[in-house]
C-alpha positions as CSV (number, residue, x, y, z in Angstrom):
1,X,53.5,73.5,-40.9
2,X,49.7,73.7,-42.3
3,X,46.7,71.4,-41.5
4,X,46.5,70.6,-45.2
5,X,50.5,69.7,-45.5
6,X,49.8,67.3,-42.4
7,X,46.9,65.5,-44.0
8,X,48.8,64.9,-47.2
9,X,51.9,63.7,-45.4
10,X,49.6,61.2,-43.5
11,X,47.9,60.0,-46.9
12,X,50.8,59.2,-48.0
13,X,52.0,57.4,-44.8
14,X,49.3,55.4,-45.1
15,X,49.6,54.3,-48.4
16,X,53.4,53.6,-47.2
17,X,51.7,51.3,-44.6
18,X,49.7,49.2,-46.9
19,X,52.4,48.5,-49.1
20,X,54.4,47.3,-45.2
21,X,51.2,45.0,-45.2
22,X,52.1,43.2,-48.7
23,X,55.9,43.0,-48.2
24,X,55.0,41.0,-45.0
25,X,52.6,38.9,-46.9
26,X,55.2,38.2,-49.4
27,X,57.8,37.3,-46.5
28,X,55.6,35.2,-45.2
29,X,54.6,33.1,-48.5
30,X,58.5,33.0,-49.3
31,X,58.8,31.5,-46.2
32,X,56.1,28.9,-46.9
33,X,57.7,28.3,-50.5
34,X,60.8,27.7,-48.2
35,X,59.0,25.0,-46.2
36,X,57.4,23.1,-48.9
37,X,60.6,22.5,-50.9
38,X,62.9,22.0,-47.9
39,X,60.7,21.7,-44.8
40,X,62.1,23.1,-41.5
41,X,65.7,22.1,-42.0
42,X,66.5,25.4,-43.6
43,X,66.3,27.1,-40.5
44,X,68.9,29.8,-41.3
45,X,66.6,31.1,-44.3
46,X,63.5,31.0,-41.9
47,X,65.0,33.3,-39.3
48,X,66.2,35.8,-41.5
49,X,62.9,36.1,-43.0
50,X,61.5,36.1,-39.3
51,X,64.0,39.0,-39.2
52,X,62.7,40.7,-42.0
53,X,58.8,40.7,-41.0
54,X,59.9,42.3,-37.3
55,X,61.6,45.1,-39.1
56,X,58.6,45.4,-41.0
57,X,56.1,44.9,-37.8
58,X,58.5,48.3,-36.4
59,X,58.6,50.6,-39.2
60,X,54.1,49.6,-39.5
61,X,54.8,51.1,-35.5
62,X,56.3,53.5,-36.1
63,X,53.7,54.7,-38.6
64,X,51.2,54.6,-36.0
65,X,53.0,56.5,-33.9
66,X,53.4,59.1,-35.9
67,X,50.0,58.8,-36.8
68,X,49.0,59.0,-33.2
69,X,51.0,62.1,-32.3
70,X,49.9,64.0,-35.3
71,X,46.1,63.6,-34.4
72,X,46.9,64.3,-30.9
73,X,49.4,67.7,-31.5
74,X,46.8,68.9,-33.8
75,X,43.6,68.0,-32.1
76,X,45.4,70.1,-29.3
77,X,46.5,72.7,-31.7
78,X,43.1,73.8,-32.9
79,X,42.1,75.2,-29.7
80,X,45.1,77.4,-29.3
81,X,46.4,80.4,-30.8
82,X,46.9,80.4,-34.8
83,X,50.6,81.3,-34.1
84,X,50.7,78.1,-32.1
85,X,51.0,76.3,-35.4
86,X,54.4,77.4,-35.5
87,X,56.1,75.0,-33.2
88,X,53.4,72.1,-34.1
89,X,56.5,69.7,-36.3
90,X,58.4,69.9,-32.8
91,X,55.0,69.1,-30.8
92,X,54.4,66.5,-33.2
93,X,58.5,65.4,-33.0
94,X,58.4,64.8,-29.3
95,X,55.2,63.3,-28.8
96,X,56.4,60.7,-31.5
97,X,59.8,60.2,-29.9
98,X,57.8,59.7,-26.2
99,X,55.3,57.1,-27.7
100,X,58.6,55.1,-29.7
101,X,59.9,55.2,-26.5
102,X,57.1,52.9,-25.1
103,X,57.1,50.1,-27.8
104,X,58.7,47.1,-26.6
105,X,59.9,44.1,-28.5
106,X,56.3,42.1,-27.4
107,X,54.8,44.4,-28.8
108,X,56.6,43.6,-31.9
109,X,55.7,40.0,-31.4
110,X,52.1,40.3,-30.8
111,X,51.8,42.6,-34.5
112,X,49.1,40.2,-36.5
113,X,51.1,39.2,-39.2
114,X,53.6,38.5,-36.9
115,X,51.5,35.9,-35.5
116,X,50.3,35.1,-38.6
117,X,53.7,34.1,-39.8
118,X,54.6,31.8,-37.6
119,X,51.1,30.2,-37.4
120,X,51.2,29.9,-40.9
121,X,54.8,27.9,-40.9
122,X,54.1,25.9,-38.4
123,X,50.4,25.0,-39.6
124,X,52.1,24.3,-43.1
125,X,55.2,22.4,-42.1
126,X,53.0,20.2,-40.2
127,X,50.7,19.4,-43.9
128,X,53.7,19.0,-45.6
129,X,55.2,16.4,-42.9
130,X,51.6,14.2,-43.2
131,X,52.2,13.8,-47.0
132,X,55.7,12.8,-47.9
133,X,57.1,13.8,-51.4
134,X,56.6,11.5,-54.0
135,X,54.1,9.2,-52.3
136,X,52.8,7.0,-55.3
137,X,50.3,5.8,-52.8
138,X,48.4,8.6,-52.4
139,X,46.7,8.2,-56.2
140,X,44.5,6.1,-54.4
141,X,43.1,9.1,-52.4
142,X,43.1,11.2,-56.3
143,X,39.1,11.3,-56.2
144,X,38.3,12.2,-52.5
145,X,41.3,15.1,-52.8
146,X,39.9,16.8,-55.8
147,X,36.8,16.3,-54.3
148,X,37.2,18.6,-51.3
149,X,39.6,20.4,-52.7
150,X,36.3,21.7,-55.2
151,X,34.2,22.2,-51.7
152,X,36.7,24.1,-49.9
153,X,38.6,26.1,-52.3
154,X,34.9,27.6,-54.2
155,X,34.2,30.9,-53.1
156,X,30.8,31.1,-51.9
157,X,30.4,34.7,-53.6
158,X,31.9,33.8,-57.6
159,X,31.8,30.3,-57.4
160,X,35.0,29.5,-59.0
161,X,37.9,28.7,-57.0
162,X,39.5,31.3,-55.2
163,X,42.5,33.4,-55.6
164,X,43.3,35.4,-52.4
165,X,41.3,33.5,-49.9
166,X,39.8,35.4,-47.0
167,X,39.2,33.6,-43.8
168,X,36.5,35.2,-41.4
169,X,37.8,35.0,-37.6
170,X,34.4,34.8,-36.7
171,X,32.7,32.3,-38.2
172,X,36.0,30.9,-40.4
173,X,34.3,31.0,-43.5
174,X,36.5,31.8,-46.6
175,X,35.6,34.0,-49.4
176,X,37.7,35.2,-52.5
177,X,39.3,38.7,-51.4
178,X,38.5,40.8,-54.2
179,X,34.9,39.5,-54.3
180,X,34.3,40.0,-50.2
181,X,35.5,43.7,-50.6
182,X,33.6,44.7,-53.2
183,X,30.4,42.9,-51.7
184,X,30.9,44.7,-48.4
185,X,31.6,48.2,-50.1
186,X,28.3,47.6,-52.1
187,X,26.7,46.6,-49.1
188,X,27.5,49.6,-46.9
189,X,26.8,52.0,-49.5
190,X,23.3,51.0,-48.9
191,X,23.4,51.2,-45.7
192,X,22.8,47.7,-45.5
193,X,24.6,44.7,-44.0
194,X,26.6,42.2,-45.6
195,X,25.7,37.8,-44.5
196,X,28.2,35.9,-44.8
197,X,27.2,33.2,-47.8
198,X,27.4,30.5,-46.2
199,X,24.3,28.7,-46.3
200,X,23.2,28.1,-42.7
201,X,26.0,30.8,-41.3
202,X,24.5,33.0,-38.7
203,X,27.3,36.1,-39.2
204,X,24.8,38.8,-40.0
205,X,27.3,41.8,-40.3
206,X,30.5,40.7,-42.1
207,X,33.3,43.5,-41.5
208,X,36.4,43.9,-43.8
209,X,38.3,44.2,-40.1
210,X,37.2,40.2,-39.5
211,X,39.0,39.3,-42.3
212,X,42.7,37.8,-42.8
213,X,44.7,36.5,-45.9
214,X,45.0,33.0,-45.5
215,X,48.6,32.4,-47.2
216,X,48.7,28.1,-46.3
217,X,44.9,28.4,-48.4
218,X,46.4,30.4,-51.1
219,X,49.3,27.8,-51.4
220,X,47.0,24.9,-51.2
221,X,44.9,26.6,-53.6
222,X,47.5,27.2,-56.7
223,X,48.9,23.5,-55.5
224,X,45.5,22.3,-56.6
225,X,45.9,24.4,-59.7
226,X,49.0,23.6,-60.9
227,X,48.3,19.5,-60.5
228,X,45.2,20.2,-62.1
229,X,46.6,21.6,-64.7
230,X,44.6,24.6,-64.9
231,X,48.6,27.2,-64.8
């Protein structure tokens, strides 16, 4: 096994690990689909997609154990003999098997989108219960809805309304993906840092680590868009 055939291999693992990413977002915003058209009595449905993004959380594990025991084997392989290189895929196969070995089902629980997911059922169940399905009372609210709805779903950065909303865990200010990235890229490039928008927000260096798809926004969001009229 060569250094160069090991960096390729994790490249492609880590693409592999992005895509883990989406398929737990899209669990996640089927579940919420699920919860707006049937609340929490399908609770069969719900589970099995719970199911679904813990066998996700462990194969994203699993990746970063491998990940782990690759950088370790060959951190350790560069000061030792070339013909050491040899036995590094059975260095790098037992180091993997002895950090597996130490995942537990918590720490399947506590993966992010993990949380996430159940944060984000829960969060969105409760919405839904507060406004009952065909409520022809709530026409009389019509004004002060779209109203905020125009303040909250605007991205600060393209001022239009946004299409994969970013929340900030520090300062919970929302920002349109797409538009944050490429704002922080530009940002960094000049060795500058990026403010958050806001006006009178005092988060001076916005990371793309502090951000987290918000999939209850995104649903509100296309909600708005699709009463609007405006799919």
């Amino acid at each position: 096994m060569s250094l160069s055939s090991v960096q390729s291999t994790l490249s492609t693992l880590k693409s592999c690990q992005a895509d883990i990413g989406g398929c737990m977002d899209m669990v996640s915003d089927v579940a919420l689909g699920i919860v707006e058209a049937q609340g929490m009595d399908n609770s069969p449905a719900l589970k099995k997609l719970e199911e679904m993004i813990l066998e996700c959380s462990r194969l994203d594990r699993e990746i970063n154990c491998f990940v782990e025991a690759v950088d370790e084997m060959t951190a350790q392989a560069r000061h030792d003999p070339p013909e050491a290189m040899v036995h590094l895929r059975n260095s790098v196969r037992e180091r993997f098997t002895e950090l597996m070995a130490e995942v537990t089902d918590a720490d399947l629980q506590r993966h992010s989108k993990v949380i996430a997911f159940r944060e984000s059922v829960k969060n969105y169940a409760m919405q839904v219960g507060l406004t009952p399905a065909g409520n022809e009372e709530e026409e009389l609210d019509e004004d002060i809805a779209v109203t905020q709805s125009q303040t909250n779903f605007i991205c600060p950065l393209t001022q239009v309304e946004m299409v994969n909303p970013v929340k900030n865990k520090k300062c919970l200010h929302y920002y349109d993906r797409e538009a944050v990235h490429e704002m922080i890229k530009a940002r960094h490039k000049n060795k500058k840092k990026f403010c958050c928008p806001k006006v009178g927000c005092g988060n001076t260096d916005v990371q793309v680590s502090d951000l987290e798809l918000d999939l209850v926004m995104k649903r509100k969001i296309q909600n708005h868009m699709r009463q609007s009229g405006k799919t």
